[in-house]
ZADOSE-114047 format. One record per atom (N, C-alpha, C, CB): residue number from 1; residue in one letter; atom name; y, x, z. Coordinates in Angstrom, 1 decimal. Glycine has a CB too. Layout:
ZADOSE-114047
(site NUM, a, CA, (Y, X, Z))
...
END
This chain:
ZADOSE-114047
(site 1, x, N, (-8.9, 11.3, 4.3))
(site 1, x, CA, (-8.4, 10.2, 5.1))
(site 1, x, C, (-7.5, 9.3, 4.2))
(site 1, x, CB, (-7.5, 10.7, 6.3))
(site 2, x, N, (-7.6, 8.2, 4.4))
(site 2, x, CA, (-7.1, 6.6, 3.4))
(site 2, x, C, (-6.1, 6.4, 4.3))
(site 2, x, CB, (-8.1, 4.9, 3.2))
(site 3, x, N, (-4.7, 6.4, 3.9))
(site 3, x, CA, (-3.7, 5.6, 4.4))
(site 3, x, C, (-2.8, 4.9, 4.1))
(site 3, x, CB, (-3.2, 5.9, 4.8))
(site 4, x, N, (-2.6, 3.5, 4.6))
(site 4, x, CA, (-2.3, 2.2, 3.6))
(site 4, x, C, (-1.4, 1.5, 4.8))
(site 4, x, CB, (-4.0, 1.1, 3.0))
(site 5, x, N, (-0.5, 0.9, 4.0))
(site 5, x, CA, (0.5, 0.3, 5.1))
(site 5, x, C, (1.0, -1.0, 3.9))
(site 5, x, CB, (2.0, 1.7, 5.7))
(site 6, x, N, (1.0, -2.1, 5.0))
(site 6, x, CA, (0.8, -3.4, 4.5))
(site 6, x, C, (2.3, -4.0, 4.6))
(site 6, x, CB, (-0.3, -4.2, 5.4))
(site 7, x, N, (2.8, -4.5, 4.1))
(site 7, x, CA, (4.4, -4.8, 3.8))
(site 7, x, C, (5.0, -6.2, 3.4))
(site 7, x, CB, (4.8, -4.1, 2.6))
(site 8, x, N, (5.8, -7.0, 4.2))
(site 8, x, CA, (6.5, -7.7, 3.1))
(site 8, x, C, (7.7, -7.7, 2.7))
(site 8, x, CB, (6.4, -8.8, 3.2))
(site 9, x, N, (8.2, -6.6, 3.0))
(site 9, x, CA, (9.4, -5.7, 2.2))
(site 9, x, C, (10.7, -6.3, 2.9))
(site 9, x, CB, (9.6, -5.9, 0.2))
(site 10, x, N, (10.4, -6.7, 4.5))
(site 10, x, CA, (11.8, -7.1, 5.4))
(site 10, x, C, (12.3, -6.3, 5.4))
(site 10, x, CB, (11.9, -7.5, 6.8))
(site 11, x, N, (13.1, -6.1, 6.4))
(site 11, x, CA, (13.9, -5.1, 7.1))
(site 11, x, C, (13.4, -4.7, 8.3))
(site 11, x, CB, (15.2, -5.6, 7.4))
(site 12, x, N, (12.4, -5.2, 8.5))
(site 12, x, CA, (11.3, -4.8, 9.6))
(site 12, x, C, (10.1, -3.8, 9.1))
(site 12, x, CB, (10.5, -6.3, 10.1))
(site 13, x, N, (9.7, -4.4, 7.7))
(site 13, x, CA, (8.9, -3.6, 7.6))
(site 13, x, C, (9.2, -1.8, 6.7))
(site 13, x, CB, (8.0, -4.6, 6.9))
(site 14, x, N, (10.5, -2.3, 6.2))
(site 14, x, CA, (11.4, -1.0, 5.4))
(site 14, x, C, (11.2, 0.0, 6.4))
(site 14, x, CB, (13.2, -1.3, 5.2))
(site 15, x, N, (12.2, -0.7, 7.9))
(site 15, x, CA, (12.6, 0.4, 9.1))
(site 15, x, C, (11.0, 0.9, 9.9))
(site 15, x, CB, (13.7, -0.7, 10.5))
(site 16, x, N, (9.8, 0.4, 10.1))
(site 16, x, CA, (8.6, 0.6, 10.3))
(site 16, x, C, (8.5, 1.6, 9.6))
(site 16, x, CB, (7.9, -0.2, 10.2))
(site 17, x, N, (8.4, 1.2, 8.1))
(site 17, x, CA, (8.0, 2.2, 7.3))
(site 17, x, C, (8.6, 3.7, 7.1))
(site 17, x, CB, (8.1, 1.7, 6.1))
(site 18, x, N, (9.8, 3.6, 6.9))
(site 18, x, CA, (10.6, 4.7, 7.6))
(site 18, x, C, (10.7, 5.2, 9.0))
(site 18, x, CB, (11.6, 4.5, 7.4))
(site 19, x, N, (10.2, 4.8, 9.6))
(site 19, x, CA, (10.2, 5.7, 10.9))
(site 19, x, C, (8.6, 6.7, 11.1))
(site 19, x, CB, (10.5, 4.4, 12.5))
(site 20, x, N, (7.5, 5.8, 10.1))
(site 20, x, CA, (5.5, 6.4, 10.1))
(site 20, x, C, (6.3, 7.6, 9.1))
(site 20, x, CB, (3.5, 5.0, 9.0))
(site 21, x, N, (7.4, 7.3, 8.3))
(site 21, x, CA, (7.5, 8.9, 7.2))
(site 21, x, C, (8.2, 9.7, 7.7))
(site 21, x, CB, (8.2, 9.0, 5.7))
(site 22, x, N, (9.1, 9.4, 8.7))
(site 22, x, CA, (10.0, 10.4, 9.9))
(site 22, x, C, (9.0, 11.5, 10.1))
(site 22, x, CB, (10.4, 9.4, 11.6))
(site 23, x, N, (7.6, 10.9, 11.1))
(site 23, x, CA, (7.5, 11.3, 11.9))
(site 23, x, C, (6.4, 12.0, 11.7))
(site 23, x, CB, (7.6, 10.6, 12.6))
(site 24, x, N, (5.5, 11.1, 10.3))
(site 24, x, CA, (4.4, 11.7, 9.7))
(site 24, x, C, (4.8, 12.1, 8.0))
(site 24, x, CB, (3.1, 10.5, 9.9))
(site 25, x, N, (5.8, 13.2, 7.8))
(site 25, x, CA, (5.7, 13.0, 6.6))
(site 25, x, C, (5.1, 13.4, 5.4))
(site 25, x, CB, (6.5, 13.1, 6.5))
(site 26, x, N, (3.9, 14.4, 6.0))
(site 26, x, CA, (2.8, 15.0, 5.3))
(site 26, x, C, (2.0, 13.9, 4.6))
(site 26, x, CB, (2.0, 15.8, 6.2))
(site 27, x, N, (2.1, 12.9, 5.2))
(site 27, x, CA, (1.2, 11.5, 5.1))
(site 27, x, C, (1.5, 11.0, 3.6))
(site 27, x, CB, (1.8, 10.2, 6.3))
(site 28, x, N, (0.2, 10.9, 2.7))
(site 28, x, CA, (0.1, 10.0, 1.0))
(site 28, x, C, (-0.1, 8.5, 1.5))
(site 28, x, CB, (-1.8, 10.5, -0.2))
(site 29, x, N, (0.7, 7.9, 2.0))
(site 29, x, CA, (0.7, 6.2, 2.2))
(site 29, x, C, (0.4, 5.7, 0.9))
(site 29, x, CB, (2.2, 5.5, 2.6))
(site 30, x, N, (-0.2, 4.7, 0.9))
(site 30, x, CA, (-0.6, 3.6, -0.2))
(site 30, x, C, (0.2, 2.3, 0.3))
(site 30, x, CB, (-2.5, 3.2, -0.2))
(site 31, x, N, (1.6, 2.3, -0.5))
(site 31, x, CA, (2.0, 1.0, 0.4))
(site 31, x, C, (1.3, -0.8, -0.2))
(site 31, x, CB, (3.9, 0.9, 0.3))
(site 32, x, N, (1.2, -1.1, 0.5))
(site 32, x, CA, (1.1, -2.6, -0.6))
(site 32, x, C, (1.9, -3.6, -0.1))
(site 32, x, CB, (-0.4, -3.5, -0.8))
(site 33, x, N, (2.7, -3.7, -1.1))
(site 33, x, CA, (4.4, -4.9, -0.8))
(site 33, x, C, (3.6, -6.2, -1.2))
(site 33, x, CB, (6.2, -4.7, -2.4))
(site 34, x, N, (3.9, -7.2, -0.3))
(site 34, x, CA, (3.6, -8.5, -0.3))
(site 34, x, C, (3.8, -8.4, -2.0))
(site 34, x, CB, (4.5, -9.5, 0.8))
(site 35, x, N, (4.9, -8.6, -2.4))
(site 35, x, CA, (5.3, -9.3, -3.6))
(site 35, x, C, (4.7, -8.7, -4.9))
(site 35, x, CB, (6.8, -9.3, -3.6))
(site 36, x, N, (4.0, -7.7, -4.8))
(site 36, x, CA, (3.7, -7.2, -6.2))
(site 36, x, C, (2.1, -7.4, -6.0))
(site 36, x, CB, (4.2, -5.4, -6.6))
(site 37, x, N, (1.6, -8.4, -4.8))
(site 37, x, CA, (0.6, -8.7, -5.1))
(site 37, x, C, (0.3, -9.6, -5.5))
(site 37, x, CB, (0.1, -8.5, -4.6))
(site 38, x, N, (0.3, -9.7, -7.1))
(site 38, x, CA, (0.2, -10.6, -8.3))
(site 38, x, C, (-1.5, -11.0, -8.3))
(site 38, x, CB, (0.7, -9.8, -9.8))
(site 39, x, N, (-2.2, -10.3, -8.5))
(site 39, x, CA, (-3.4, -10.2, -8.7))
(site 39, x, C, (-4.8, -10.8, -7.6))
(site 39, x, CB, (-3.3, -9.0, -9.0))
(site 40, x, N, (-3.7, -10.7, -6.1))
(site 40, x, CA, (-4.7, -11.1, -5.3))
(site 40, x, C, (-5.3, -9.6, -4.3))
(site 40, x, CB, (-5.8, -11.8, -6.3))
(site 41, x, N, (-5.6, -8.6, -5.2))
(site 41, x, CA, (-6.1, -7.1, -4.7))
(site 41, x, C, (-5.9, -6.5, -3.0))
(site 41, x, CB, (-5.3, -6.0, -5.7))
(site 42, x, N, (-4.2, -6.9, -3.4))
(site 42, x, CA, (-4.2, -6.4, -2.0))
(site 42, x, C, (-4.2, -7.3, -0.9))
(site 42, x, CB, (-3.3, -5.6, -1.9))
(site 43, x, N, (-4.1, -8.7, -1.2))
(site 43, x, CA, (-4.7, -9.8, -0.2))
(site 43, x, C, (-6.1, -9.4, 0.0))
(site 43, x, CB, (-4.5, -11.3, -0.7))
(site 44, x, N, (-6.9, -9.0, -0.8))
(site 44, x, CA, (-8.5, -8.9, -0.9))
(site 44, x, C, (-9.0, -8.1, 0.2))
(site 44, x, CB, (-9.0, -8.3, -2.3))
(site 45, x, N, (-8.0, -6.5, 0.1))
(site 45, x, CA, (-7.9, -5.8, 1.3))
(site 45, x, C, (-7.4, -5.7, 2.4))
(site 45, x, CB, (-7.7, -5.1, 1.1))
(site 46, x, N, (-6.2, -6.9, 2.4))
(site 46, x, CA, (-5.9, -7.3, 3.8))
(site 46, x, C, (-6.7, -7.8, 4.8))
(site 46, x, CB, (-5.3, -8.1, 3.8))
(site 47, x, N, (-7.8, -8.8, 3.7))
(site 47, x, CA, (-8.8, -9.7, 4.3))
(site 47, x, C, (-10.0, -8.5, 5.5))
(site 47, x, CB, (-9.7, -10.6, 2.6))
(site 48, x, N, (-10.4, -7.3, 4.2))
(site 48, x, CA, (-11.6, -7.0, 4.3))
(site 48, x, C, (-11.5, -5.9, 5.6))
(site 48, x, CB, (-12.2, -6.5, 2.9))
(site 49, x, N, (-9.8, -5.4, 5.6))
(site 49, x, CA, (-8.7, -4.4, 7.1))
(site 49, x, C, (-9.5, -5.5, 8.1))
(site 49, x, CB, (-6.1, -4.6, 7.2))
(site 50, x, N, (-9.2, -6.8, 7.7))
(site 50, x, CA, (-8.8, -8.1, 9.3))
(site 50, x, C, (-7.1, -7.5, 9.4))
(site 50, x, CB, (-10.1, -7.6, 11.7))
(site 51, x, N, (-6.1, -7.4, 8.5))
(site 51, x, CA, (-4.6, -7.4, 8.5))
(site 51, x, C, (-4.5, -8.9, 8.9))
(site 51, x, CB, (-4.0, -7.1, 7.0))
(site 52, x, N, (-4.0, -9.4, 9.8))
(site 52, x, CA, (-3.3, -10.2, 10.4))
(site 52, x, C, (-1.9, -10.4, 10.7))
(site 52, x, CB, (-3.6, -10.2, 11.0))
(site 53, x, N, (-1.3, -9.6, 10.1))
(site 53, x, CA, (0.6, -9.5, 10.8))
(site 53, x, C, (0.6, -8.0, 9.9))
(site 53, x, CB, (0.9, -9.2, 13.5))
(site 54, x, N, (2.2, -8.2, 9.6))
(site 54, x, CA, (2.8, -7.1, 8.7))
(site 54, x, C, (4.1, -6.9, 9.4))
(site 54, x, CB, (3.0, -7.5, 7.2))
(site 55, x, N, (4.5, -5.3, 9.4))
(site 55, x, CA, (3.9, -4.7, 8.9))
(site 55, x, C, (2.8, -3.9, 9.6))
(site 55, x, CB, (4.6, -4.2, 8.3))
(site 56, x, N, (1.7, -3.4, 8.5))
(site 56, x, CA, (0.6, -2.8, 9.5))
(site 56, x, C, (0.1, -1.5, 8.5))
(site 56, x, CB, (-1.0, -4.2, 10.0))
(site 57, x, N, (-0.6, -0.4, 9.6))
(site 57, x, CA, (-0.8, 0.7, 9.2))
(site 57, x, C, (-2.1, 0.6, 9.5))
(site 57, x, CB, (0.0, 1.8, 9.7))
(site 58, x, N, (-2.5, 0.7, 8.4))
(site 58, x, CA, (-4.7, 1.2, 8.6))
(site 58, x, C, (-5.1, 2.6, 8.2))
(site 58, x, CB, (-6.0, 0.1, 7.4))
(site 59, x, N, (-5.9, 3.4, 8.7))
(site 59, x, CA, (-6.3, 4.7, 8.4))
(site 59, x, C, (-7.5, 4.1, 8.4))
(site 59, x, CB, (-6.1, 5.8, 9.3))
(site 60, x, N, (-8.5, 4.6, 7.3))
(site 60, x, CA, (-9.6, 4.6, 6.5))
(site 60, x, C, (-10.5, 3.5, 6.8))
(site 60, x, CB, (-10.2, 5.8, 6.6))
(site 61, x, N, (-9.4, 2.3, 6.6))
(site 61, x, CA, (-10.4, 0.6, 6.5))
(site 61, x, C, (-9.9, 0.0, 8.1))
(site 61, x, CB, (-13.0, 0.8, 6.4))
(site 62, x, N, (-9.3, 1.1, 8.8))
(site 62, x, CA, (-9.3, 0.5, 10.5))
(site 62, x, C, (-7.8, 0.3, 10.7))
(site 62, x, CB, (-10.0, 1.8, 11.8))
(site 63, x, N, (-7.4, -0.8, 10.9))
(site 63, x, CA, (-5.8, -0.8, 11.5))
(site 63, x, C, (-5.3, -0.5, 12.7))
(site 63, x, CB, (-5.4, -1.8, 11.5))
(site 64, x, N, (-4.4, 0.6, 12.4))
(site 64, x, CA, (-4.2, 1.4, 14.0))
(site 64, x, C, (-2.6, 0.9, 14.6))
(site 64, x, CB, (-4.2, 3.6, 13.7))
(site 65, x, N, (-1.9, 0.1, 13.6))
(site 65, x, CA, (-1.0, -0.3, 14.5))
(site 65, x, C, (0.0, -1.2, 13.4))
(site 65, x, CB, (-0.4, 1.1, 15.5))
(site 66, x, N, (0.3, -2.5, 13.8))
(site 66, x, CA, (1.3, -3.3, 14.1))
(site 66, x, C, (2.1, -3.5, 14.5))
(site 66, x, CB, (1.4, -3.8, 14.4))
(site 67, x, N, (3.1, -3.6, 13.6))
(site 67, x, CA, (4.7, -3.4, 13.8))
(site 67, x, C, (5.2, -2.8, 14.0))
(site 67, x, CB, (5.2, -3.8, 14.5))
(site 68, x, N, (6.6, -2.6, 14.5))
(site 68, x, CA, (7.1, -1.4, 14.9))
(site 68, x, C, (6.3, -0.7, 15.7))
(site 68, x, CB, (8.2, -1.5, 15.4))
(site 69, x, N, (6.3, 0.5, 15.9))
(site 69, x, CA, (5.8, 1.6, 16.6))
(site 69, x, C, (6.9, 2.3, 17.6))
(site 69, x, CB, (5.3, 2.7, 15.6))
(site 70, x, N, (6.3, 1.9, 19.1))
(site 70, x, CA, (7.1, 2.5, 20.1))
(site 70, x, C, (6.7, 4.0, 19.7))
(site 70, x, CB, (6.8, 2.0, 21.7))
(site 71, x, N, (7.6, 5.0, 20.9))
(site 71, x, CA, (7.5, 6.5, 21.3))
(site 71, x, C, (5.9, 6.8, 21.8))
(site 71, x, CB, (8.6, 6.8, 22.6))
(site 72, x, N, (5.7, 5.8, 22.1))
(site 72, x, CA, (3.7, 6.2, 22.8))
(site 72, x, C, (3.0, 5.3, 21.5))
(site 72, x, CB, (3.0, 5.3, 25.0))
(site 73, x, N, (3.4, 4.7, 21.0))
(site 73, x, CA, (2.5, 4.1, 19.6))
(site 73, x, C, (2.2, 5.7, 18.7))
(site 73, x, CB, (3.8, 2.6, 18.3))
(site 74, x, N, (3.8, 6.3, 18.7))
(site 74, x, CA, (3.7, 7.3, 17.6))
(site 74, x, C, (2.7, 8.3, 18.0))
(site 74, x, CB, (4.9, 8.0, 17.2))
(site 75, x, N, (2.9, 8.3, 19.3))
(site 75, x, CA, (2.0, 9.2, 20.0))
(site 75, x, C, (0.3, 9.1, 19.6))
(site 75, x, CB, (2.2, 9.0, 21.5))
(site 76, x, N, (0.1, 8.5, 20.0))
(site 76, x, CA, (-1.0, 7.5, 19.9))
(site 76, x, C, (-1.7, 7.5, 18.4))
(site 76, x, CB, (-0.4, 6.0, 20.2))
(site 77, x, N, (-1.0, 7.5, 17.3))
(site 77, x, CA, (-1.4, 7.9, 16.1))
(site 77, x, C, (-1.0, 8.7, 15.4))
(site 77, x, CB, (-1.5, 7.2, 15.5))
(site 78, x, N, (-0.4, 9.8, 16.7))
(site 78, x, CA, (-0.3, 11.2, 16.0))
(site 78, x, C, (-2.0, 12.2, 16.3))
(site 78, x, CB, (1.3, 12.2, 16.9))
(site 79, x, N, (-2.9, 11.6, 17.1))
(site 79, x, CA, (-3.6, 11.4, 17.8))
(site 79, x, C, (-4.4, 11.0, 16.9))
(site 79, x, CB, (-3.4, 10.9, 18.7))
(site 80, x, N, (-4.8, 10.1, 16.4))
(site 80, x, CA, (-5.4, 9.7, 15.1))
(site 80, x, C, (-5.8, 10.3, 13.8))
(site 80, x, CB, (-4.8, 8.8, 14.6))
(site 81, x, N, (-4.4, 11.0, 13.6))
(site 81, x, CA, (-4.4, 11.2, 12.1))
(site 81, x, C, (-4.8, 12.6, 12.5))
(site 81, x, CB, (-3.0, 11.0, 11.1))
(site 82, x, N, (-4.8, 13.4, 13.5))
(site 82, x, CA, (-5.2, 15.0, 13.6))
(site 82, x, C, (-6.5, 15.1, 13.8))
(site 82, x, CB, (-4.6, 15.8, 14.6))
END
């Protein structure tokens, strides 16, 4: 399983991010920070997700959730990842 979380290093997407490692912390995230994409790469894979809004969590090419994550979001892709 591929798991990749899309970023542009707010305070929205920090606190997001920290709450998917709270809760999932077994989880190898691939983050990609807006800003270290120099090269284009991970715009390339934003494109090929359909990433539309950050921050976002995709499991293997599929985006399972945007934005913050309520109590039934986490639920919902605790559900996913098992």
């Amino acid at each position: 399983m591929k798991v990749e979380y899309f970023s542009a290093e707010c305070k929205i997407c920090q606190r997001t991010y920290n709450i998917i490692q709270h809760h999932f912390p077994e989880l190898d995230i691939e983050k990609h920070n807006a800003a270290d994409c120099i090269d284009g790469k991970c715009c390339e894979l934003a494109e090929q997700y359909n990433v539309r809004a950050v921050p976002s969590l995709v499991v293997d090419g599929n985006v399972i959730q945007i934005g913050m994550p309520s109590d039934s979001d986490i639920e919902r892709i605790a559900k996913i990842l098992n």
